[in-house]
C-alpha positions as CSV (number, residue, x, y, z in Angstrom):
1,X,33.2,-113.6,-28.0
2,X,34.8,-112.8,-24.5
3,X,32.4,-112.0,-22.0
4,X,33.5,-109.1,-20.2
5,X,34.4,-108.8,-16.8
6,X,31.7,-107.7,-14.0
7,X,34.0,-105.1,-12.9
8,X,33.2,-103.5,-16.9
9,X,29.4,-104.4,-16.1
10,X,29.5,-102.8,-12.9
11,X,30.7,-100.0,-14.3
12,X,28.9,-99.8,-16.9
13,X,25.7,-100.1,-15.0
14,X,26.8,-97.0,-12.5
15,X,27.5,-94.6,-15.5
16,X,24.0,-95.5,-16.8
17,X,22.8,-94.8,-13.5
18,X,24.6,-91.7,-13.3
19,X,23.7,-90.9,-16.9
20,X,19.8,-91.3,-15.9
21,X,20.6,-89.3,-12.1
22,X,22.0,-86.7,-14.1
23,X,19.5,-86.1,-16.9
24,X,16.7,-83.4,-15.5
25,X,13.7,-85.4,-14.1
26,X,11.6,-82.3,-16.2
27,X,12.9,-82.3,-19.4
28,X,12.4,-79.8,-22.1
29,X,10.2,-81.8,-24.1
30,X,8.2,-82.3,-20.8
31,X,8.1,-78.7,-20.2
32,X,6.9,-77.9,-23.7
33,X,4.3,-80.3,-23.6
34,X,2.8,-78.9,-20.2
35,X,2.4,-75.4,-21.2
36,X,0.5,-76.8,-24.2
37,X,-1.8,-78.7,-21.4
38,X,-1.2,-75.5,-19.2
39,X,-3.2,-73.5,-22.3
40,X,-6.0,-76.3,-23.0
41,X,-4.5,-77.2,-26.0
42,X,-4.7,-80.6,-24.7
43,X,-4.6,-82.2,-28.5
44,X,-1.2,-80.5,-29.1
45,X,0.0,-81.9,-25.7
46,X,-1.5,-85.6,-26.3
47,X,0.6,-85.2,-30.0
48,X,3.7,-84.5,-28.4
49,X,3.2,-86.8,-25.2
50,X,3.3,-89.7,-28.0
51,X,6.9,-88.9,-28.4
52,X,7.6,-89.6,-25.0
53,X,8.4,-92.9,-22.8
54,X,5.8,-94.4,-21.6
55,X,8.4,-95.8,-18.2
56,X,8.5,-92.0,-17.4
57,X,6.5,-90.5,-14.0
58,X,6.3,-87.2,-15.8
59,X,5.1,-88.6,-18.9
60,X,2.9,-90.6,-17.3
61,X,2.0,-87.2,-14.9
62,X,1.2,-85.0,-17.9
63,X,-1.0,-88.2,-19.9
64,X,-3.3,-87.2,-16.9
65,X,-3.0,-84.1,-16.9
66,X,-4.7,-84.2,-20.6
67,X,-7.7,-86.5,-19.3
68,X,-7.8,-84.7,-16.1
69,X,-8.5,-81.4,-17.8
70,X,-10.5,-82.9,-20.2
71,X,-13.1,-84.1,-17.5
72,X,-13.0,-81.1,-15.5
73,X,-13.8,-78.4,-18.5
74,X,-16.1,-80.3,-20.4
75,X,-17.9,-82.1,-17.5
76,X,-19.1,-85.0,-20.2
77,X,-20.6,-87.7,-18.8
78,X,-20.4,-89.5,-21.4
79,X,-16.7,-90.0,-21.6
80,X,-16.1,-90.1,-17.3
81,X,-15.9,-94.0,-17.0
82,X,-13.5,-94.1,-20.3
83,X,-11.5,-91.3,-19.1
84,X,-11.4,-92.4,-15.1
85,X,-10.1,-95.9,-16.2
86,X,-7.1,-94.3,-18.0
87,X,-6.1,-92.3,-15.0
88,X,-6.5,-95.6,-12.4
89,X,-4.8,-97.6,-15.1
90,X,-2.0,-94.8,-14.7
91,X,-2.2,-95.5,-11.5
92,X,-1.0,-98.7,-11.4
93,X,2.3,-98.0,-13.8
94,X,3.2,-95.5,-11.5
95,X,3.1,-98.0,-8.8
96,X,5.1,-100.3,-10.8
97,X,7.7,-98.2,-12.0
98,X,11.5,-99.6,-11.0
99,X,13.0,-96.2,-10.2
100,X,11.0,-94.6,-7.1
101,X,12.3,-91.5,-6.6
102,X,11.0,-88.0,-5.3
103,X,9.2,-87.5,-9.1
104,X,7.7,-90.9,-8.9
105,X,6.3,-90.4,-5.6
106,X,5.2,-86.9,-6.8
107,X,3.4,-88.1,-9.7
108,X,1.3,-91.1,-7.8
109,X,0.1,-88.3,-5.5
110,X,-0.4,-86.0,-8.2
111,X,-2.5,-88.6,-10.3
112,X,-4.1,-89.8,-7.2
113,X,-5.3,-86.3,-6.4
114,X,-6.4,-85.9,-10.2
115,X,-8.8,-89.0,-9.7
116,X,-10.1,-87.7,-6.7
117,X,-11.1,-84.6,-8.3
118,X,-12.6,-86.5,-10.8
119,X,-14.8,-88.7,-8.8
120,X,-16.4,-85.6,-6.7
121,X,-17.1,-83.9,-9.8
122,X,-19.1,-86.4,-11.0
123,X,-21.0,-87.4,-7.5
124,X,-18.5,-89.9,-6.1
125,X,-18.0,-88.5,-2.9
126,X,-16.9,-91.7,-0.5
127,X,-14.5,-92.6,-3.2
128,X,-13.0,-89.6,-4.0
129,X,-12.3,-88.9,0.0
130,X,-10.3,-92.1,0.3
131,X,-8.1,-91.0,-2.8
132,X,-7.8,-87.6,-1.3
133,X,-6.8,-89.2,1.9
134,X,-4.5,-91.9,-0.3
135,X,-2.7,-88.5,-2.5
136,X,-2.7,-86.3,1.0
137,X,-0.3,-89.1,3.1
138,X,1.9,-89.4,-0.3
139,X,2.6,-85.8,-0.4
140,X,3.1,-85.5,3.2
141,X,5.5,-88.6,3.0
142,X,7.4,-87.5,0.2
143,X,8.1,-84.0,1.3
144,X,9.5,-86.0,4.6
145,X,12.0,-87.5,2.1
146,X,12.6,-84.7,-0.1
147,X,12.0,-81.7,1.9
148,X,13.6,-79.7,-0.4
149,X,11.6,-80.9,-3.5
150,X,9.4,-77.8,-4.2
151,X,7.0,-79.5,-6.5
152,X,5.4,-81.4,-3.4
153,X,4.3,-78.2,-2.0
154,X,2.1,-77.2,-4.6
155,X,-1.0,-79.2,-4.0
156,X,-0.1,-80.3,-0.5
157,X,-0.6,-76.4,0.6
158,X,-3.7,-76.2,-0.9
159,X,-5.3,-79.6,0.4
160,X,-4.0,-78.3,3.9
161,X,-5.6,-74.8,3.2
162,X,-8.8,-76.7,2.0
163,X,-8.7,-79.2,5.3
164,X,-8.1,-76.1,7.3
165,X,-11.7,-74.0,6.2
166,X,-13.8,-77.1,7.0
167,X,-16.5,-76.6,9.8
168,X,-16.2,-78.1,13.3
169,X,-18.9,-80.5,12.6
170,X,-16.7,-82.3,9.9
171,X,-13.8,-82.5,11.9
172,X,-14.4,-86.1,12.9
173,X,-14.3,-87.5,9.7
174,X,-10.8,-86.0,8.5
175,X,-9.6,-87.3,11.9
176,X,-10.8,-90.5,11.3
177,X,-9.0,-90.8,7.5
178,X,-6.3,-89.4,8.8
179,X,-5.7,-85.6,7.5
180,X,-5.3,-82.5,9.4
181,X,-5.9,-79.3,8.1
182,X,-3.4,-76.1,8.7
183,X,-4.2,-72.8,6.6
184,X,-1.3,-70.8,7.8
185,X,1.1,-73.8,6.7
186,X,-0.3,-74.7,3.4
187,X,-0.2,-70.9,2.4
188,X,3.3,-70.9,3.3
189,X,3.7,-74.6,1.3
190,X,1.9,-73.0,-1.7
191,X,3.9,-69.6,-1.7
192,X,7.1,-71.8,-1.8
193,X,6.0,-73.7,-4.9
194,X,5.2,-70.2,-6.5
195,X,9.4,-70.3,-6.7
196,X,10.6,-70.7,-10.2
197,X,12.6,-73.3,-8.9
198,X,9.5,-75.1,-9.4
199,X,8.9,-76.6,-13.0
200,X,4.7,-75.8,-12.1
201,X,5.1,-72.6,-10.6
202,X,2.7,-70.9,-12.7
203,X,0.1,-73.3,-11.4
204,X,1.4,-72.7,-8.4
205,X,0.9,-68.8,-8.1
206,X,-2.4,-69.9,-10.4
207,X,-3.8,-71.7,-7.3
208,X,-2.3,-69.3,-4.9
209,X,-4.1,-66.0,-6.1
210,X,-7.4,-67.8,-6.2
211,X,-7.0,-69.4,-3.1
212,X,-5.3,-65.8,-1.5
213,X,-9.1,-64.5,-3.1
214,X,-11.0,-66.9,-1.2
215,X,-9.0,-67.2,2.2
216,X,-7.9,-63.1,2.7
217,X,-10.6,-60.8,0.9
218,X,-8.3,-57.6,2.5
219,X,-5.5,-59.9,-0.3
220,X,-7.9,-59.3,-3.1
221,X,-6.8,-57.1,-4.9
222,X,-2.9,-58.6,-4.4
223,X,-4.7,-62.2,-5.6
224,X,-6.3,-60.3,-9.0
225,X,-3.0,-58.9,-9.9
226,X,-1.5,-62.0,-9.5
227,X,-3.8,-63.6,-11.3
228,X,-4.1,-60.7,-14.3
229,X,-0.1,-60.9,-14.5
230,X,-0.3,-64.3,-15.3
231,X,-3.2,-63.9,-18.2
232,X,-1.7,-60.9,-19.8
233,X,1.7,-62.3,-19.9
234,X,0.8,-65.5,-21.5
235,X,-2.8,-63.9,-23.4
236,X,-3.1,-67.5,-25.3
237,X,-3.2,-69.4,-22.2
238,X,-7.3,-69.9,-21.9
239,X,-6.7,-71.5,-18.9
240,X,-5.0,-67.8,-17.4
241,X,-7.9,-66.2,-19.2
242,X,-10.5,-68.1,-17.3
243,X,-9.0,-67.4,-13.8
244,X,-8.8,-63.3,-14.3
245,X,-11.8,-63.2,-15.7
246,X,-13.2,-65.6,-12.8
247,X,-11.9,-63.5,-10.2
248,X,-12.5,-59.9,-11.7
249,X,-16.8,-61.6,-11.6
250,X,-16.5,-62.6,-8.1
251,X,-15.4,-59.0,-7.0
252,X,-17.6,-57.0,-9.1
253,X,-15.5,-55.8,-11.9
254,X,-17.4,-56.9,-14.5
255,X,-16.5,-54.7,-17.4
256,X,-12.9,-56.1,-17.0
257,X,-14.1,-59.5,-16.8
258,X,-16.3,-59.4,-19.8
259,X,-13.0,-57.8,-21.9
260,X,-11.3,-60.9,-21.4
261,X,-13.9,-62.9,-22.2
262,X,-14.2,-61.3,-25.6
263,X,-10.7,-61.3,-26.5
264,X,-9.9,-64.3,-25.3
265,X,-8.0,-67.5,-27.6
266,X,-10.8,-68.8,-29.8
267,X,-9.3,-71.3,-32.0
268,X,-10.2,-75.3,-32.7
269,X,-6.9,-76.0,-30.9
270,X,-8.4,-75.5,-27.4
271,X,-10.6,-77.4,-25.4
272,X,-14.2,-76.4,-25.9
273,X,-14.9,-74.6,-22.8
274,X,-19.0,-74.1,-22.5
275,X,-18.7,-73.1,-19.0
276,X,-17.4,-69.9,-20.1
277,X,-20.6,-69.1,-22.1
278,X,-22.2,-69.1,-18.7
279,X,-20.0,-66.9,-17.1
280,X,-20.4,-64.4,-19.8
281,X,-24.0,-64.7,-19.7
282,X,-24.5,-63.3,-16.3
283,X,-21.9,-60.2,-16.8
284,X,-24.2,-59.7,-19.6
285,X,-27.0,-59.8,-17.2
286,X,-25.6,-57.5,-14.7
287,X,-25.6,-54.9,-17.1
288,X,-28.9,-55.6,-18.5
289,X,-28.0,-56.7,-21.4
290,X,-30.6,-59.5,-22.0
291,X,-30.6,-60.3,-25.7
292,X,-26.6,-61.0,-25.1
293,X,-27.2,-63.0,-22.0
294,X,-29.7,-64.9,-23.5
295,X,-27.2,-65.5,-26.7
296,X,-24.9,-67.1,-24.4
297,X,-26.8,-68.6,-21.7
298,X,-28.6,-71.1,-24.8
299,X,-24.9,-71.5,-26.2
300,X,-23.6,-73.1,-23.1
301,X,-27.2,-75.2,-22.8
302,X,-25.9,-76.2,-26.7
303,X,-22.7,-77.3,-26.0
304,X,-22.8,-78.3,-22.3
305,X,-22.2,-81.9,-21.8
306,X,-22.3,-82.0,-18.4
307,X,-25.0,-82.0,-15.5
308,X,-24.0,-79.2,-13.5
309,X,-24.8,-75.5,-14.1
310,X,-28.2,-76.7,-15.7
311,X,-30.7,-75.2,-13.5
312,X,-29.2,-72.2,-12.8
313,X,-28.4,-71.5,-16.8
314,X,-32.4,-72.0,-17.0
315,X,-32.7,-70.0,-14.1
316,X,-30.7,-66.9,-15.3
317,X,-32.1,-67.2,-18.9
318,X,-36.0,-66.8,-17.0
319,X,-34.7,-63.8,-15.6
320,X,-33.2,-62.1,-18.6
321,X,-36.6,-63.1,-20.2
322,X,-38.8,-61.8,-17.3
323,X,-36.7,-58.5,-17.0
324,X,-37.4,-57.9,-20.4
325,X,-40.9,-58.2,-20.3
326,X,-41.1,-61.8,-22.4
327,X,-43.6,-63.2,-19.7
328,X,-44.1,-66.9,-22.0
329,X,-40.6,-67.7,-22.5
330,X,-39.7,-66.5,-18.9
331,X,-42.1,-68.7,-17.7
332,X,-41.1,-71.7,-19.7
333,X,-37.9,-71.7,-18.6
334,X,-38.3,-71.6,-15.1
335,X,-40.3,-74.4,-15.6
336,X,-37.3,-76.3,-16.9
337,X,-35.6,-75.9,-13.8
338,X,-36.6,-78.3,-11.7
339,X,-36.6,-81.0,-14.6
340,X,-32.8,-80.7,-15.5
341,X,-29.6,-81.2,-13.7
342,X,-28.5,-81.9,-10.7
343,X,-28.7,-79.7,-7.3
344,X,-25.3,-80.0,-6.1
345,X,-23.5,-76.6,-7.0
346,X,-25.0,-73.7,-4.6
347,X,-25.8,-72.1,-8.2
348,X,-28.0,-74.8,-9.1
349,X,-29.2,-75.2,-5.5
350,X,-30.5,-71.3,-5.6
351,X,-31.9,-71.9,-9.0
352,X,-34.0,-75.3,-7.1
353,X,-34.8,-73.1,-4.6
354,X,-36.4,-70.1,-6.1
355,X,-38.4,-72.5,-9.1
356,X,-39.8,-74.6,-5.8
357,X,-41.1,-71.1,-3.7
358,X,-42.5,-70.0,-6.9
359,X,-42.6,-66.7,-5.7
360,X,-42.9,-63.2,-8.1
361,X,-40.7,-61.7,-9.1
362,X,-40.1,-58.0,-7.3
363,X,-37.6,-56.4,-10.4
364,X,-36.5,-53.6,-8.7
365,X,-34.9,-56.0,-6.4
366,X,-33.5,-58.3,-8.6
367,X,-32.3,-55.7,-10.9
368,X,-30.4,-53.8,-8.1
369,X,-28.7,-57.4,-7.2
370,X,-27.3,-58.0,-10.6
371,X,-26.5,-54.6,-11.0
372,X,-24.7,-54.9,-7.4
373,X,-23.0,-58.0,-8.3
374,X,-21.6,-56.7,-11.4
375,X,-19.8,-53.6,-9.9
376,X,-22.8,-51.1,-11.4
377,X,-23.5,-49.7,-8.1
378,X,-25.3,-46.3,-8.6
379,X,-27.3,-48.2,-11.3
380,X,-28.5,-50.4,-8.4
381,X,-29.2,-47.8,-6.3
382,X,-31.3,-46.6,-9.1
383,X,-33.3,-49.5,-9.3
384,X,-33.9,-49.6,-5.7
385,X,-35.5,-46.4,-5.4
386,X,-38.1,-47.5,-7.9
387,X,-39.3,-50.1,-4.7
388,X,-41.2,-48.6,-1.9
389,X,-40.8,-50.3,1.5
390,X,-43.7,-50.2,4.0
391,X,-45.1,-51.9,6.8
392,X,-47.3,-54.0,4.3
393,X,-44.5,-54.9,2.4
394,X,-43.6,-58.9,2.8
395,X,-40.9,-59.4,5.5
396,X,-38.6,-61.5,2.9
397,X,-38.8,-58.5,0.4
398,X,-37.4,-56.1,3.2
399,X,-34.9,-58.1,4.2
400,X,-33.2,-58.4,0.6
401,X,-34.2,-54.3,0.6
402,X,-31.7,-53.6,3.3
403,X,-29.3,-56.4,2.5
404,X,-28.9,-55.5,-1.1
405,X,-28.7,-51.6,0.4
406,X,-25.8,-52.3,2.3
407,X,-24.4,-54.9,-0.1
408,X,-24.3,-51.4,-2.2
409,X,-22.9,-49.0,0.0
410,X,-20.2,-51.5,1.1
411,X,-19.3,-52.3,-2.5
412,X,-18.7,-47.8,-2.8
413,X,-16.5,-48.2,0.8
414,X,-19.5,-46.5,3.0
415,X,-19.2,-48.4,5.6
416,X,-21.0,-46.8,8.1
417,X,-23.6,-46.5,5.9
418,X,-23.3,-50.3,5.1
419,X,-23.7,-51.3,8.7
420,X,-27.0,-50.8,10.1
421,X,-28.5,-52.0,6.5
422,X,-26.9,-55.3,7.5
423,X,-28.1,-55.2,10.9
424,X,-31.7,-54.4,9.9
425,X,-31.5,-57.3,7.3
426,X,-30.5,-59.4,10.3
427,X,-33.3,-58.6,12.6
428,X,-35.8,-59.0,9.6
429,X,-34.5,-62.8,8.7
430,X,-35.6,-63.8,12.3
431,X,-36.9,-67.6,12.5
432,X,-36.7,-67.9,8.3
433,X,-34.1,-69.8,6.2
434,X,-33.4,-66.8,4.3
435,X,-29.7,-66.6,3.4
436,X,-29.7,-62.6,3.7
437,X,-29.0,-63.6,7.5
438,X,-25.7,-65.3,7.8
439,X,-24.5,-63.2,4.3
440,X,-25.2,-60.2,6.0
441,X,-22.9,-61.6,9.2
442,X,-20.5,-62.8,7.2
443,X,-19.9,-59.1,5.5
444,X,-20.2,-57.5,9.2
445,X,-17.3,-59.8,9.8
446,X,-15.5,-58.2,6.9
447,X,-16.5,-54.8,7.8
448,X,-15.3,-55.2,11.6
449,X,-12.3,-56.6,10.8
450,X,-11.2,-53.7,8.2
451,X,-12.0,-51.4,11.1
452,X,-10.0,-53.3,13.2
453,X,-12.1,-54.3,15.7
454,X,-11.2,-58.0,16.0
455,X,-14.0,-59.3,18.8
456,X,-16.9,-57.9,16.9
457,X,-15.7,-59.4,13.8
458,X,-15.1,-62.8,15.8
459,X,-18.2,-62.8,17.0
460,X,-20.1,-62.1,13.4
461,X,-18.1,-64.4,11.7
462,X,-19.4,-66.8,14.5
463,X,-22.9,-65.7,14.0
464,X,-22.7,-66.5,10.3
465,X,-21.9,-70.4,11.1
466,X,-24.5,-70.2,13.1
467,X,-27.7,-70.5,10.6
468,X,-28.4,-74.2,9.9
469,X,-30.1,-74.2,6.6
470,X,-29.9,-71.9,3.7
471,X,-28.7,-72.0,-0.1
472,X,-25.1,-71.1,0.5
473,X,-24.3,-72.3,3.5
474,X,-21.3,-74.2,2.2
475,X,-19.5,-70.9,1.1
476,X,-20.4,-68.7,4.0
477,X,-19.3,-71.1,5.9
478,X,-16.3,-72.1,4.4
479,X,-15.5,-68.2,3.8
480,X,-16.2,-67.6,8.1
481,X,-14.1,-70.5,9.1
482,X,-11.4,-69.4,7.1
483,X,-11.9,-65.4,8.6
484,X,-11.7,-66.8,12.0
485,X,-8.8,-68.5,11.7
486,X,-6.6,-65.0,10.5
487,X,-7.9,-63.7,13.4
């Protein structure tokens, strides 16, 4: 048989090339199996990823994906070191792949940020900051390259937003590794991957209205529409489901969050989800209904693999007993808390806390914060009338007084009702570790700042990194770092 001549395999080779140049990077099969992942049907996407090329980044990206979400909804320990191996193994084919282009790039620092993730989850801090260092200088190099490529922008923008909200102190270490942190540039970065240009721009405007949430609270109410488009658009996309309903809890619209939760997707084909037994179990609680929290608070214990969220589920289940006058069964529970878990969520940390101090319980207090925190505020009011505050009265029970006071009258906009409640809650909190302190700064900040008066609101945010210890001095802090810098 006559060879043929290399001109013919030349050419050959260069249509082949073109052939594969030409073919989208993000096919439709690769589409359709990422919304499945997208939703948490993670065994429909596993079915279909079987179909797929094994030598492809994106097939190789969504594999991941699967474990990756795996890992971070059910938290099982159990199945961590099988799962992390698959996703370093990925790793390495990645790495190996013959055609490095912009989506090869991409996936390595996607992956590489998906193991990162997965090692802080599960306590492997040192590690995990060296792959976020590793999947940080891979985005940053490949959106030199491809500038244009909107994909890189996704996660980028929110590692720079993340970088940008760490305190002072840390600083040294991110110089060290080699990251900088910019808020007002990764917003930008992770509004531009919100295009639909952007195969993962529903991520993308995912992460952006929780991140908008936690970075702008004046934005909140822009975040939760964004975030309740995307759920009621796509209502059997749990993962959508859980966001909304995350972000309606955090701002005190309970009743809304507690709707989704009970008409969200329930079939076998999505990932078991405990977590969101918890989260039901205190908008249960904030309304005081205690047989319903407690339903669902023992549900997550049942099905929870993991080893956060286990004090403070034992926590909030003695509370819904105690407030319910079931003194034994209260009791035992908060018993349980210090023997279970681990103390490295602020959730848990309060729940450590509180068991440790092993102080009673004041009701009317605790009822008028769960009442606050659920959006019920004239309920809370209600409850706080029922407590009378007097000169005897222990000095950390009238410091929550006036902090959950004000917490309530700047939850119904009365602000200038708000204020001196805060300020009062301040001045009590004097040489303690209570948390009422720096909260109560942090919400001046707020308050200041909606009344446009930017130097007191500077200098409260200020005053809120200020306090050293306390249960949620990540948070505040992040949250007051993050104020200053829109200042």
């Amino acid at each position: 048989m006559a060879k043929p001549h290399p001109f013919f395999l030349l050419l050959i080779f260069w249509l082949l090339g073109h052939n594969l140049a030409a073919t989208p990077a993000f096919t439709s099969h690769h589409k359709a199996i990422y919304q499945e992942l997208l939703k948490l049907k993670v065994g429909n996407g596993r079915e279909l990823l079987q179909r797929q090329s094994s030598q492809n980044p994106n097939t190789l990206l969504l594999a991941n994906y699967a474990d990756f979400l795996e890992l971070c909804v059910q938290q099982n320990h159990h199945t961590y070191g099988q799962l992390l191996a698959a996703q370093e193994n990925r790793l390495e084919k990645l790495a190996d792949l013959p055609m490095q282009n912009e989506w090869t790039t991409y996936a390595l620092a996607e992956v590489r940020l998906q193991v990162a993730m997965s090692k802080l989850l599960f306590g492997n801090r040192l590690s995990a900051a060296w792959d976020f260092r590793k999947a940080y200088l891979q985005y940053k190099e490949n959106i030199q390259k491809y500038p244009e490529f909107t994909p890189n922008k996704k996660h980028l923008g929110v590692l720079q937003v993340l970088m940008g909200s760490v305190p002072d102190k840390y600083k040294w270490f991110l110089s060290i590794i080699g990251m900088q942190g910019e808020i007002k540039t990764g917003m930008a970065n992770l509004k531009q991957a919100t295009s639909k240009s952007n195969p993962f721009h529903q991520e993308a405007q995912l992460l952006h209205a929780v991140i908008l949430h936690l970075t702008e609270p004046d934005k909140q109410k822009q975040a939760l529409e964004q975030a309740n488009k995307l759920a009621s658009g796509e209502q059997d996309n749990l993962l959508f489901q859980f966001v909304s309903m995350h972000l309606l809890k955090k701002t005190g619209a309970s009743k809304e969050a507690l709707a989704i939760y009970l008409n969200r997707p329930k079939s076998s084909l999505y990932l078991p989800f405990p977590y969101l037994h918890h989260m039901a179990a205190d908008l249960y609680l904030y309304k005081a209904d205690y047989e319903k929290s407690i339903q669902e608070n023992r549900q997550f214990l049942k099905q929870h693999q993991g080893r956060h969220y286990l004090k403070a589920a034992n926590y909030k289940l003695y509370l819904a007993y105690a407030l319910s006058n079931h003194k034994p069964q209260a009791q035992w529970y908060l018993q349980q808390v210090p023997k279970v878990g681990l103390d490295e969520s602020e959730e848990d940390r309060y729940a450590a806390k509180y068991a440790q101090r092993q102080q009673p319980l004041v009701k009317p207090l605790m009822q008028a914060r769960l009442h606050s925190d659920g959006g019920y505020f004239q309920e809370a009011l209600h409850a706080l009338k029922q407590l009378e505050i007097t000169a005897a009265t222990p000095t950390a029970v009238q410091a929550e007084y006036y902090y959950r006071k004000a917490r309530i009258y700047h939850g119904i906009d009365s602000l200038q009702q708000a204020l001196p409640h805060y300020q009062k809650a301040i001045a009590l909190c004097q040489n303690t570790d209570l948390y009422f302190a720096p909260s109560a700064s942090l919400q001046l900040g707020y308050i200041y700042q909606e009344l446009r008066q930017p130097v007191k609101a500077k200098s409260y945010f200020k005053k809120a990194l200020s306090y050293k210890q306390h249960e949620y001095k990540n948070s505040i802090d992040a949250k007051a770092k993050l104020a200053l810098s829109a200042i």
